[in-house]
Backbone as a chain_set.jsonl record, in Angstrom:
{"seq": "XXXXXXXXXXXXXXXXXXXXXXXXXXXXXXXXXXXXXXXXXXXXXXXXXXXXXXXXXXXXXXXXXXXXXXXXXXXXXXXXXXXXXXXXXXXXXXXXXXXXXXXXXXXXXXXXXXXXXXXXXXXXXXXXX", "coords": {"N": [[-16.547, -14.491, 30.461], [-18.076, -14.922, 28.453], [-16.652, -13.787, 25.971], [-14.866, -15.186, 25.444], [-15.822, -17.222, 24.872], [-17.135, -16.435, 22.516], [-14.542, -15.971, 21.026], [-13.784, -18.521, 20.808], [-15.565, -19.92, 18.962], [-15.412, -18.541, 16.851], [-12.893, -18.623, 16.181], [-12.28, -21.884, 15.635], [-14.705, -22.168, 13.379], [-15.33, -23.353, 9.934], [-14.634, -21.979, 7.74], [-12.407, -20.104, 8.607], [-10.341, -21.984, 9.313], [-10.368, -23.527, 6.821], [-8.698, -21.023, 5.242], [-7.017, -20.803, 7.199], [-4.893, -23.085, 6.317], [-5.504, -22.557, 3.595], [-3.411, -20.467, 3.493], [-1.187, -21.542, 4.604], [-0.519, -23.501, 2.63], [-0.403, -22.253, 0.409], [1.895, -20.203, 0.952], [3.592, -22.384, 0.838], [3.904, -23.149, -1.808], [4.683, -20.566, -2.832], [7.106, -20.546, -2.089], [8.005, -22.965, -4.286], [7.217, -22.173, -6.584], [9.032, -20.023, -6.657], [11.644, -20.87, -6.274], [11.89, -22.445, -8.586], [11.656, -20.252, -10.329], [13.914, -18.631, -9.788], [15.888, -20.623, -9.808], [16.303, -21.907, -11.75], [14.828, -21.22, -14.017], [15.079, -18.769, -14.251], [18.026, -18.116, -14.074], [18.575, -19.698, -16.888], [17.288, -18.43, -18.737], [18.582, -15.627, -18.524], [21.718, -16.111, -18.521], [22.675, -16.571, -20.886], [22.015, -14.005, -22.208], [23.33, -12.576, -20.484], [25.816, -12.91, -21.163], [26.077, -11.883, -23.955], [26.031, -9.44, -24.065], [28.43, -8.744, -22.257], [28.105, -8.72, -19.635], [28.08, -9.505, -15.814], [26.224, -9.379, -14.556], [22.759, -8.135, -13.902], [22.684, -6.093, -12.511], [24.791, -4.668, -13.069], [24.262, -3.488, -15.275], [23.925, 0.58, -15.968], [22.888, 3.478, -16.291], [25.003, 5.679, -18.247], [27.059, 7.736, -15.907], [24.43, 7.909, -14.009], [22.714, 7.336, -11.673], [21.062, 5.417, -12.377], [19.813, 2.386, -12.784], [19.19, 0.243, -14.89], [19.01, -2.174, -15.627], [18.648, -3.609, -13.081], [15.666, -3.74, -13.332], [15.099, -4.346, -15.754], [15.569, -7.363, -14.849], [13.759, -7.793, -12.932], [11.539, -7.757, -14.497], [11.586, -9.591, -16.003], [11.368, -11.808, -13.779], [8.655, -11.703, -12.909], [7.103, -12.121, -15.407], [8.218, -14.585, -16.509], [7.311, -15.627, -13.728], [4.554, -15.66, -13.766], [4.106, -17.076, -16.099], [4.953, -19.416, -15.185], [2.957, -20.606, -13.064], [0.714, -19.751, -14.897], [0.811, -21.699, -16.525], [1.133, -24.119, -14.539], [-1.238, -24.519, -12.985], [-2.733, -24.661, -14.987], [-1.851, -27.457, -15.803], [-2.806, -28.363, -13.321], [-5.7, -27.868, -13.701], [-6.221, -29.949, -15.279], [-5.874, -32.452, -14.276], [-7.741, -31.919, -12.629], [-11.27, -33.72, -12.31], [-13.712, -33.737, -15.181], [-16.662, -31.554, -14.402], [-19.978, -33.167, -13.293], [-22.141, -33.672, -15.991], [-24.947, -32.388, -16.085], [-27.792, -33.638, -17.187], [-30.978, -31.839, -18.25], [-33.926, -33.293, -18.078], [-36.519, -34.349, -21.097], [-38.487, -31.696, -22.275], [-41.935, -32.152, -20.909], [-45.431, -32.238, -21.62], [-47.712, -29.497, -21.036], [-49.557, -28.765, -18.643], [-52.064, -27.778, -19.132], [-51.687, -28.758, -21.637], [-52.257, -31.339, -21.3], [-54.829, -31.411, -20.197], [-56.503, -30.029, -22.103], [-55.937, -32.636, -24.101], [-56.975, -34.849, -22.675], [-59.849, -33.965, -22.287], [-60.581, -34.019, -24.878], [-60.362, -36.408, -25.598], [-62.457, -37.514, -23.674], [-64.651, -36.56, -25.132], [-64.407, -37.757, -27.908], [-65.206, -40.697, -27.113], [-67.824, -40.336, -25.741], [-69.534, -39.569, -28.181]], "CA": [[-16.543, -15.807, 29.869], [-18.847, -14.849, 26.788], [-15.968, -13.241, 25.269], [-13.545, -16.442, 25.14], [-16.76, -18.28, 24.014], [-17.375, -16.193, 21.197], [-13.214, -16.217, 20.075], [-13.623, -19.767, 20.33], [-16.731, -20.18, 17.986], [-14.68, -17.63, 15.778], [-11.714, -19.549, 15.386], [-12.951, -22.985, 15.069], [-15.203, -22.053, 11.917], [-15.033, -24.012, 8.613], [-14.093, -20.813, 7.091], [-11.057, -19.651, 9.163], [-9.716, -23.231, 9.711], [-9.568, -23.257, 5.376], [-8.416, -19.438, 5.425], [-5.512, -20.576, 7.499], [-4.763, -24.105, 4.977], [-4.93, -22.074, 2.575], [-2.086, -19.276, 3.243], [0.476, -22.13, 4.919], [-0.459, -24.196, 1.389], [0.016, -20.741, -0.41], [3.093, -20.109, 1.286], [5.088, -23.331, 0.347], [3.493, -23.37, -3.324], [5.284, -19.196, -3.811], [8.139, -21.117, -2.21], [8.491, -23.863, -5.254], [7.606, -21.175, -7.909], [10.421, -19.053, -6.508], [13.087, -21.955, -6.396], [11.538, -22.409, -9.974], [11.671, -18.957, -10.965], [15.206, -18.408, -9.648], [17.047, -21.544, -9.277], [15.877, -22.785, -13.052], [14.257, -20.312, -15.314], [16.06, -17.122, -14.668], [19.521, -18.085, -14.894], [18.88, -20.047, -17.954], [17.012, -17.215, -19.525], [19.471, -14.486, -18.273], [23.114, -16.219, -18.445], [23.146, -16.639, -22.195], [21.697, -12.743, -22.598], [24.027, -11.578, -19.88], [27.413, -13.853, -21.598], [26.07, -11.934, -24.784], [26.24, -8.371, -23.355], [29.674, -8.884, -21.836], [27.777, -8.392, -18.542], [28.335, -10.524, -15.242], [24.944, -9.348, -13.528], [22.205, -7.34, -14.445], [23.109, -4.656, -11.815], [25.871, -4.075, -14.071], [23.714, -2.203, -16.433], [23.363, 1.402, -15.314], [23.238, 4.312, -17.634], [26.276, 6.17, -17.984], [26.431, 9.391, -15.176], [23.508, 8.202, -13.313], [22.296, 5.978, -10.621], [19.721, 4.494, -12.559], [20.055, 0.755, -12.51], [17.981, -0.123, -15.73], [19.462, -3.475, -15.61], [17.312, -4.603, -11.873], [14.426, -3.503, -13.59], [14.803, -6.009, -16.551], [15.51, -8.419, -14.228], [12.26, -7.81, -12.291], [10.035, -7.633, -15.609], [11.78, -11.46, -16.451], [11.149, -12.056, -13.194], [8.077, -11.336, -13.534], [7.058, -12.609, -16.753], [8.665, -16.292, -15.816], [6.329, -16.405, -12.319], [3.778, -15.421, -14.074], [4.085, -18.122, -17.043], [5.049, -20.977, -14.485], [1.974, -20.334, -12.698], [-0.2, -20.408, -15.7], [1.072, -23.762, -16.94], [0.992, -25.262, -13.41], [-2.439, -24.082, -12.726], [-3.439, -25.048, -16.313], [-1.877, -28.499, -15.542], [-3.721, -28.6, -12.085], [-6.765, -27.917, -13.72], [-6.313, -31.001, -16.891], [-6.057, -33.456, -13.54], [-9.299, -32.179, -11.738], [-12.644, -34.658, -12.658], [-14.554, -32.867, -15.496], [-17.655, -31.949, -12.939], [-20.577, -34.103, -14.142], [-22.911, -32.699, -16.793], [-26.732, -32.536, -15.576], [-29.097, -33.249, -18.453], [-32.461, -31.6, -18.301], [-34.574, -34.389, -18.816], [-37.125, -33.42, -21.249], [-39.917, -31.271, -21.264], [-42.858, -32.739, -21.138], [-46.856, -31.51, -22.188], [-48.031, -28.641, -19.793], [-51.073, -29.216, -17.341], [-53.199, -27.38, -19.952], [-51.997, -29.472, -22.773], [-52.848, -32.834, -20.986], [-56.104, -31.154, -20.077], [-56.952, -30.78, -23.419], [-55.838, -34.389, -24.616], [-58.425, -35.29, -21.442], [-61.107, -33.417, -22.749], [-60.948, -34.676, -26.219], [-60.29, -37.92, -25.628], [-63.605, -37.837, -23.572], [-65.607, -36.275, -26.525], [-64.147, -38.867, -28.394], [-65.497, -41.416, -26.263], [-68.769, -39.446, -25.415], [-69.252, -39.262, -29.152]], "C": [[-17.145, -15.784, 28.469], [-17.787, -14.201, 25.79], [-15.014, -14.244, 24.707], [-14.962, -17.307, 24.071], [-16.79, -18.079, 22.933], [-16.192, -16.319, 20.418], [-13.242, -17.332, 19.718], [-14.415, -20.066, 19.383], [-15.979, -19.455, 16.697], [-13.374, -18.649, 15.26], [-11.852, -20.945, 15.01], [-14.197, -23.289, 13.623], [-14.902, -22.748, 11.095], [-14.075, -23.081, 7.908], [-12.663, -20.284, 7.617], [-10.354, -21.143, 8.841], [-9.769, -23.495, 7.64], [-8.872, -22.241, 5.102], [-6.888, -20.261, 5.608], [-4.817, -21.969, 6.424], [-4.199, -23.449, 4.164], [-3.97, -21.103, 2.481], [-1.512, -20.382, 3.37], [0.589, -22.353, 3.279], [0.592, -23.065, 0.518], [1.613, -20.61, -0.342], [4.294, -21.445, 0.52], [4.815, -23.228, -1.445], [4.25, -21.792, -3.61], [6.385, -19.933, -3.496], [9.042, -22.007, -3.483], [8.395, -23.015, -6.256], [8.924, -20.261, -7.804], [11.62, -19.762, -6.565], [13.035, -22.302, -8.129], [12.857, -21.438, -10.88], [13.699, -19.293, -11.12], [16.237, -19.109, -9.67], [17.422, -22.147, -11.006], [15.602, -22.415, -14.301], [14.69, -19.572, -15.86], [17.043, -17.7, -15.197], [19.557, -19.112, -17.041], [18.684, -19.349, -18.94], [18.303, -16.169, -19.885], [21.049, -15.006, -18.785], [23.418, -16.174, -19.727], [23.098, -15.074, -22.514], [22.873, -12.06, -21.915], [25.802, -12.166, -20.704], [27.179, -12.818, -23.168], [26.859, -10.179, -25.039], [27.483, -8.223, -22.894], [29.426, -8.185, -20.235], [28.029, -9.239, -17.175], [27.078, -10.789, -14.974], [24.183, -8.28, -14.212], [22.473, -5.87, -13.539], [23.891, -4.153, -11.985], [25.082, -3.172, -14.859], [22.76, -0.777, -15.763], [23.38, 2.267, -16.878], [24.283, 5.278, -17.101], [26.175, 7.633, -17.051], [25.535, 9.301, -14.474], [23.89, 7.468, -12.504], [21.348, 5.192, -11.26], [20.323, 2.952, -12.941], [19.003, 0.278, -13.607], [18.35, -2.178, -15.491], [18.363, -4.424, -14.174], [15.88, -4.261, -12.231], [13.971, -4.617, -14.861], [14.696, -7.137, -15.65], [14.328, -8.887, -13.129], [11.198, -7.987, -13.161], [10.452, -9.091, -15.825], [11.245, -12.407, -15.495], [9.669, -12.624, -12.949], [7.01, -12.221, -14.405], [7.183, -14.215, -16.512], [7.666, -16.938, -15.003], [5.398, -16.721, -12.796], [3.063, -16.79, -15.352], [3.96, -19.575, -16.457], [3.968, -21.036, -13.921], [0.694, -20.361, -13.383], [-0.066, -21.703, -16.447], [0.674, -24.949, -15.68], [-0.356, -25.495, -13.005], [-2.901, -24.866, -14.47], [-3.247, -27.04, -16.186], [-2.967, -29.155, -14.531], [-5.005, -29.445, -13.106], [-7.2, -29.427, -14.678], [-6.708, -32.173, -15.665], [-7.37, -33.182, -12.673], [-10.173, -33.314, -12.476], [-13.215, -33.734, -13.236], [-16.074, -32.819, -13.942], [-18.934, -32.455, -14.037], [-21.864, -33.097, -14.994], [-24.442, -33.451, -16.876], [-27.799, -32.259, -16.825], [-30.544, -33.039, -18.345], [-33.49, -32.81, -18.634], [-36.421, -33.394, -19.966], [-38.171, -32.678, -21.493], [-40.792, -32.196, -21.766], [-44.613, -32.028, -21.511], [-47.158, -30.871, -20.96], [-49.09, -29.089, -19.778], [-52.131, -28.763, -18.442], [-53.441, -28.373, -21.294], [-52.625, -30.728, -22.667], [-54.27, -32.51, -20.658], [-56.791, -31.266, -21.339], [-57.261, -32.071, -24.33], [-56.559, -35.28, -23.779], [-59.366, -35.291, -22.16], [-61.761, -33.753, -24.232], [-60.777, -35.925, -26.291], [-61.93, -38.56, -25.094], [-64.722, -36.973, -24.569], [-65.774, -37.026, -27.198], [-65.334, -40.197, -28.265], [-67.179, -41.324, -25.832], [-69.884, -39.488, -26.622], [-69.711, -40.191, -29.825]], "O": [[-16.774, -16.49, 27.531], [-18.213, -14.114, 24.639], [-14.458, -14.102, 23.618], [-14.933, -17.777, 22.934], [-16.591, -18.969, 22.106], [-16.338, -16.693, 19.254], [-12.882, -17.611, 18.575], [-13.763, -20.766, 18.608], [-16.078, -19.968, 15.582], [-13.127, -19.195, 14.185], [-11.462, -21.181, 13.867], [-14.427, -24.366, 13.073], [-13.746, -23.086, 11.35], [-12.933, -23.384, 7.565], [-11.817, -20.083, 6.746], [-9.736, -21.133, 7.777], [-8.599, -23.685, 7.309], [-7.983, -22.685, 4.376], [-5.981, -20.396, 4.787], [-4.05, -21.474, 5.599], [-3.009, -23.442, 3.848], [-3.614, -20.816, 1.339], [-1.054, -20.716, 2.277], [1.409, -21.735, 2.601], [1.774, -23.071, 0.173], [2.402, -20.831, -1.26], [5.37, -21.349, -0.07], [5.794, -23.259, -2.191], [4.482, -21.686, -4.814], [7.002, -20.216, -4.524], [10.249, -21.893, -3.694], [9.391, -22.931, -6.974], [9.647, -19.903, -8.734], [12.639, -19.175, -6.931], [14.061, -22.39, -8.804], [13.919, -21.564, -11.489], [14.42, -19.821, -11.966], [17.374, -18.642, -9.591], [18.479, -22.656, -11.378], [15.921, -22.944, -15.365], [14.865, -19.338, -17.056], [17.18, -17.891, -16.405], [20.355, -19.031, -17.975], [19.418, -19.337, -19.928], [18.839, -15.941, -20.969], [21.613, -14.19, -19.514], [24.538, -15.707, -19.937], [24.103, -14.674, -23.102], [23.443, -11.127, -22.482], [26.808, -11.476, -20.546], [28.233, -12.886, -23.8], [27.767, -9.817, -25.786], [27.814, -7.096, -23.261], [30.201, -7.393, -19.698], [28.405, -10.281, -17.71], [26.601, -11.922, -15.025], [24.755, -7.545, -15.017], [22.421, -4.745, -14.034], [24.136, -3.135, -11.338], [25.464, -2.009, -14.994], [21.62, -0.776, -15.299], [23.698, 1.93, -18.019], [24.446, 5.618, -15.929], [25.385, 8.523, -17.366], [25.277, 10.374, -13.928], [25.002, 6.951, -12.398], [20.824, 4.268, -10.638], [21.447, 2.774, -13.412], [17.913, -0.089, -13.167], [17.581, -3.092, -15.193], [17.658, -5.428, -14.271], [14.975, -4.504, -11.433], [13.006, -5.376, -14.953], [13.698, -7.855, -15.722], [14.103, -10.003, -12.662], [10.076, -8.313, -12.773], [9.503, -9.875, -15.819], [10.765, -13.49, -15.83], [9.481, -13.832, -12.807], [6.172, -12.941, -13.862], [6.193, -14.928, -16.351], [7.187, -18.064, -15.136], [4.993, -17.867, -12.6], [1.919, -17.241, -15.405], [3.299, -20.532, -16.861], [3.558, -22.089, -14.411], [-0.314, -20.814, -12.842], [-0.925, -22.502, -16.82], [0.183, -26.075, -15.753], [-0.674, -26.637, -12.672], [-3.606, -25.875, -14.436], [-4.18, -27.814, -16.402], [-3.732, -30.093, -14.755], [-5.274, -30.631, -13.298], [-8.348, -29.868, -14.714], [-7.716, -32.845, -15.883], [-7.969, -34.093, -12.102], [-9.55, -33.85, -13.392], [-13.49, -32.749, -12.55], [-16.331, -33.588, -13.016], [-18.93, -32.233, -15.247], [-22.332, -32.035, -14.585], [-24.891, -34.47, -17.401], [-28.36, -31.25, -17.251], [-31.302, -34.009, -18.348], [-33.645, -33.039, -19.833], [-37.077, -32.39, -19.685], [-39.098, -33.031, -20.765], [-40.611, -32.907, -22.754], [-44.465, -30.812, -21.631], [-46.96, -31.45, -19.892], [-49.629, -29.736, -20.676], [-53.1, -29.509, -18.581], [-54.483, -28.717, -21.852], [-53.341, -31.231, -23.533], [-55.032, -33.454, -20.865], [-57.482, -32.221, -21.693], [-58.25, -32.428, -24.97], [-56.758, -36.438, -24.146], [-59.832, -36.296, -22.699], [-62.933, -33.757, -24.61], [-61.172, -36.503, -27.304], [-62.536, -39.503, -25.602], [-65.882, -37.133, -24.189], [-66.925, -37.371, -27.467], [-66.12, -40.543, -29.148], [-67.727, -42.402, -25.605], [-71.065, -39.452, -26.275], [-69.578, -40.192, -31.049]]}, "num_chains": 1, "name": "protein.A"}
């Protein structure tokens, strides 16, 4: 029985129970960058470059005599490059809509224990005097 107890204490956590949030979240958010990427970015990038080339697809471009496929390798660096860009704009947007967080002003200093001792001590001289 101490063994179910402890899975249960394990999975019910603050920490797991955000953990898992945060992949599904994760998950649909690579989803919209990838419908992005691919549905929106690429081809608009690529179709004018590939119409310019007299290419259909980038897996058209091999080098002559080989197998090498230089062509899916551009198309992975645009790839790439694109996610990478949409991702810092969206994230940069994110961040413009957070609440600056509030800015804690030191209030400020005031005379140390020795100095008010002093301004004691002469005040009763003063006084004394």
């Amino acid at each position: 029985m101490g063994f179910f107890k402890e899975f249960k204490e394990f999975a019910v956590k603050g920490n797991v129970i955000d953990l898992a949030v945060g992949v599904v979240i994760g998950g649909a958010f690579g989803k919209i960058v990838t419908s992005l990427v691919e549905d929106l970015i690429t081809p608009a990038i690529l179709n004018p470059a590939l119409k310019a080339i007299n290419a259909e697809n980038l897996s058209q471009l091999v080098i002559p005599g080989t197998a090498i496929k230089y062509g899916n390798f551009i198309s992975a660096a645009i790839s790439f490059t694109v996610v990478a860009f949409a991702l810092f704009v969206m994230i940069k947007g994110i961040n413009k809509l957070k609440k600056p967080e509030a800015v804690v002003e030191e209030a400020p200093a005031g005379p140390t224990q020795e100095e008010l001792l002093t301004q004691i001590r002469d005040l009763l001289k003063e006084k004394n005097a």
